[in-house]
GUSEVO-543636 format. One record per residue (C-alpha): residue in three letters; y negated, x, z. Coordinates in steps of 0.001 Angstrom, whole numbers, padded with zeros to 6 digits, always signed. Example, Ala and Ser with C-alpha at 12.3 -4.5 7.8 and 13.67 -1.06 7.14 Angstrom:
! residues 2
ala+004500+012300+007800/ser+001060+013670+007140/
***
This chain:
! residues 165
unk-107522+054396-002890/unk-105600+055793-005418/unk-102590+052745-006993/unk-099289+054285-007437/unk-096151+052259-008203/unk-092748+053971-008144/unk-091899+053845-011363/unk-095532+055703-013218/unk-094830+059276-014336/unk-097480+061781-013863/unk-098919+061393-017210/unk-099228+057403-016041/unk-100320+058205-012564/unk-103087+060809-014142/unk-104187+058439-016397/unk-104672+055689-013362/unk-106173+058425-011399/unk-108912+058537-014678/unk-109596+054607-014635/unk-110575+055399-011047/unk-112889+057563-012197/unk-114560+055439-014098/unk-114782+052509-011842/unk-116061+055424-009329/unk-119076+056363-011365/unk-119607+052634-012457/unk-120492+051126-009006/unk-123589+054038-009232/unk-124462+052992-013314/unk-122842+051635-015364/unk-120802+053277-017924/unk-121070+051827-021302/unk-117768+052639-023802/unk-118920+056113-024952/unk-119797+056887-021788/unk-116224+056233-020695/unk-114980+058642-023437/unk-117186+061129-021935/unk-115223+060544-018617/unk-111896+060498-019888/unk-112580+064183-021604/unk-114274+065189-018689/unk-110882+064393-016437/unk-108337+065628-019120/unk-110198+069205-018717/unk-109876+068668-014558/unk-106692+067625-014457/unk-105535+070935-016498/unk-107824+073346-014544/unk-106161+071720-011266/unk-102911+072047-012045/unk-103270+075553-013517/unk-105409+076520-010421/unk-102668+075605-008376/unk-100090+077664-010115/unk-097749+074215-010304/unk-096464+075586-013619/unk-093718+072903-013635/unk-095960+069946-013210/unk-098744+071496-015676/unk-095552+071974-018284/unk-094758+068056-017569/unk-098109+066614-018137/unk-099450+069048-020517/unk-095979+070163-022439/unk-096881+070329-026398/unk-099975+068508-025915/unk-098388+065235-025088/unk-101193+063833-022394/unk-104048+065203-024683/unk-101985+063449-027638/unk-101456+060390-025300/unk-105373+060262-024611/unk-106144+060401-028189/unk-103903+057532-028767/unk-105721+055903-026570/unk-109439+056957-027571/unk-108640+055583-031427/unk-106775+052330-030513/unk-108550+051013-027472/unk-112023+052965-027453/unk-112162+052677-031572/unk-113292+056554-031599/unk-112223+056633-035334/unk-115018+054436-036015/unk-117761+056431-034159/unk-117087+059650-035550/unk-116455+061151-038686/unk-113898+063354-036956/unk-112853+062138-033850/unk-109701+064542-033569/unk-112129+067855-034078/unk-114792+066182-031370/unk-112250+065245-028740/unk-111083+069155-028790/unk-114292+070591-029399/unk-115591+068428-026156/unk-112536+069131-024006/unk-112556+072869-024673/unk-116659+072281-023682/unk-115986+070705-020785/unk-113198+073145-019692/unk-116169+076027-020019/unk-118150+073864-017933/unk-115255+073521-014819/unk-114454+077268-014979/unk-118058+077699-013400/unk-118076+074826-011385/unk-118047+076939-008249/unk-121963+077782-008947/unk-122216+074766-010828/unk-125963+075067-011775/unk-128316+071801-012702/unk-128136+072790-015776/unk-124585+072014-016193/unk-124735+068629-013991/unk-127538+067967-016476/unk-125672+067575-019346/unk-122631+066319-017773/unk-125196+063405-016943/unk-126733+063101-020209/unk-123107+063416-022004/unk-121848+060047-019517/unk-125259+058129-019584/unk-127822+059470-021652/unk-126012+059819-025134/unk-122706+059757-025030/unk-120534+061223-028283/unk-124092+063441-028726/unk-123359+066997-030671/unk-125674+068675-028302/unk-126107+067386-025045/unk-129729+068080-023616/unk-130577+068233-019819/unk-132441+066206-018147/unk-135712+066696-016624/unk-135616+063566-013597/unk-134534+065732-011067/unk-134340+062935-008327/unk-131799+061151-010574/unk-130203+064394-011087/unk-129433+064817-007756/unk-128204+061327-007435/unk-125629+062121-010037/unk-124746+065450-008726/unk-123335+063619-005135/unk-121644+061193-007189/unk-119977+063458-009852/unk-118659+065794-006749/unk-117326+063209-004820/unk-115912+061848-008308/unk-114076+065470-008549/unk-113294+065654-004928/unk-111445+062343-005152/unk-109903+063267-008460/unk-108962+066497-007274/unk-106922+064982-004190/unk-105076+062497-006152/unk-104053+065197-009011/unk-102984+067207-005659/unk-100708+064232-004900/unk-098624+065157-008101/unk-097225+067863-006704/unk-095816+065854-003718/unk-093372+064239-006952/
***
């Protein structure tokens, strides 16, 4: 499932565990490059609600200490996504979608279709959109919605490996 070589720290392994992601939700439809932004976010918000949820304080510190992974990510957005040239400020959207997203996970429990809606429209639809807007095809909906929780439940498990380090 999940590639791990002895050598990747968490912040390498969690950023694997991301690309996985991705290639998860591609074999259902494709992900163009904004859409893979969306994902990214999406599991940088996760991957902190996991770790906090699980009261690993020491691994949370490690991957999350002074903002490095969030600072690692945006590294990555601007030199190998070229976010810089899609927004006019990429460093104010990547918080202002992460702390969105974050709202989003806290409910996830009763996540509603609403929610899954513009999760969808935010990876598919229009990606890098100010205001996402649901979606009305609720057959295609409900595709997403098994793919995005078995996305999380897979995610989930392999962030859960980190505390085995």
């Amino acid at each position: 499932m999940f590639w791990k070589k002895s050598k990747d720290t968490p912040l390498d392994l969690l950023f694997i565990y991301t690309q996985e992601s991705i290639d998860f939700l591609n074999k259902w439809e494709k992900l163009d490059n904004d859409g893979k932004i969306e994902v990214i976010l999406f599991d940088t918000a996760l991957a902190k609600h996991l770790l906090k949820k699980n009261i690993n304080t020491r691994m949370y510190y490690n991957i999350f200490r002074e903002n490095e992974y969030e600072v690692f990510i945006d590294r990555y957005l601007y030199s190998k996504m070229k976010l810089y040239e899609k927004l006019e400020d990429p460093f104010g959207f990547t918080i202002s979608r992460g702390l969105f997203y974050e709202e989003i996970i806290e409910g996830m429990s009763s996540i509603e279709n609403w929610q899954s809606s513009k999760i969808y429209y935010l990876f598919y639809v229009n990606p890098l959109s100010e205001n996402p807007n649901p979606i009305v095809d609720k057959e295609e909906l409900f595709k997403f919605q098994l793919y995005l929780a078995s996305m999380i439940t897979i995610f989930s498990e392999a962030v859960d490996e980190l505390n085995n380090i």
